[in-house]
C-alpha positions as CSV (number, residue, x, y, z in Angstrom):
1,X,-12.3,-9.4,-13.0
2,X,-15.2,-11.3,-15.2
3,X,-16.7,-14.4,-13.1
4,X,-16.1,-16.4,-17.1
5,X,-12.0,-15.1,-15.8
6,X,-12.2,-16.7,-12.6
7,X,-14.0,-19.7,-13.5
8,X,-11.4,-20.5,-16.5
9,X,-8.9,-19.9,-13.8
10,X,-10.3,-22.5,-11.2
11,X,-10.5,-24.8,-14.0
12,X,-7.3,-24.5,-14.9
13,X,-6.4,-25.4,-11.2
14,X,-8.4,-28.4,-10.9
15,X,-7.7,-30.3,-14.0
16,X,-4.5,-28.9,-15.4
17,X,-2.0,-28.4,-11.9
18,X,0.7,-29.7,-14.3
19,X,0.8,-26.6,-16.4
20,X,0.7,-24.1,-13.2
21,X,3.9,-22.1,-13.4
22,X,4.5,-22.5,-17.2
23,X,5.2,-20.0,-19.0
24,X,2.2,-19.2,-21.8
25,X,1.8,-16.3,-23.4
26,X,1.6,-12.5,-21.3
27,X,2.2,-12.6,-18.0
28,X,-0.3,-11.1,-15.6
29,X,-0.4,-9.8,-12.4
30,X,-3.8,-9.9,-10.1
31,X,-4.2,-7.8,-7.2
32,X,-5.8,-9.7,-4.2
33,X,-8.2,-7.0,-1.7
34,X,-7.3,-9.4,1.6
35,X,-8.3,-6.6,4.1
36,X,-12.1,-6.4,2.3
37,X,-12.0,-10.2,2.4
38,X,-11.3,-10.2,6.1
39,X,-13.4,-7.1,7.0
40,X,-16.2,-9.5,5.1
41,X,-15.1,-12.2,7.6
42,X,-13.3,-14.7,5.5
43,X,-10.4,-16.8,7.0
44,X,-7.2,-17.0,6.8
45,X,-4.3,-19.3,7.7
46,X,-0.8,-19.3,8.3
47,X,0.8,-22.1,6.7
48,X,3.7,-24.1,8.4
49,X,6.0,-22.7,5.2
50,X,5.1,-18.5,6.2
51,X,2.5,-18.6,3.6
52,X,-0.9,-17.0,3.9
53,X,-3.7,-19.2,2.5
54,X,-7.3,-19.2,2.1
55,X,-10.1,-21.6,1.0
56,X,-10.8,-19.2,-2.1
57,X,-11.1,-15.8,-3.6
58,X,-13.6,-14.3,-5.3
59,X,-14.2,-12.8,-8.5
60,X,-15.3,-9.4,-6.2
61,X,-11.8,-9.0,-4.1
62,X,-9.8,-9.5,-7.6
63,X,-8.3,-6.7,-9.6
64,X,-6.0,-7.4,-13.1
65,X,-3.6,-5.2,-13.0
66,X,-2.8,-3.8,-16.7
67,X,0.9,-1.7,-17.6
């Protein structure tokens, strides 16, 4: 993924959270490489809800995945 992709999608996260989960055009699906990011020695944490969560992800461990 282009670093002008992930920085349109932080933007989008900091000043639009209104419009996260609406439905706009194509979906897409990215692919997250979490065992690179760990072997890289990036953190984790188990949120109260079950959820996995980091501080962020970048551009490097992020794959679009096309049809």
């Amino acid at each position: 993924m282009s670093e002008k992709l992930s920085k349109f999608f932080s933007y989008v996260l900091r000043h639009q959270p209104g419009s996260i989960g609406q439905r706009h055009g194509k979906p897409v699906v990215l692919q997250i490489d979490t065992l690179r990011m760990r072997d890289k020695g990036l953190a984790f944490f188990l949120a109260d809800n079950g959820v996995w969560l980091t501080d962020q992800v970048a551009p490097e461990f992020l794959t679009l995945m096309l049809d």
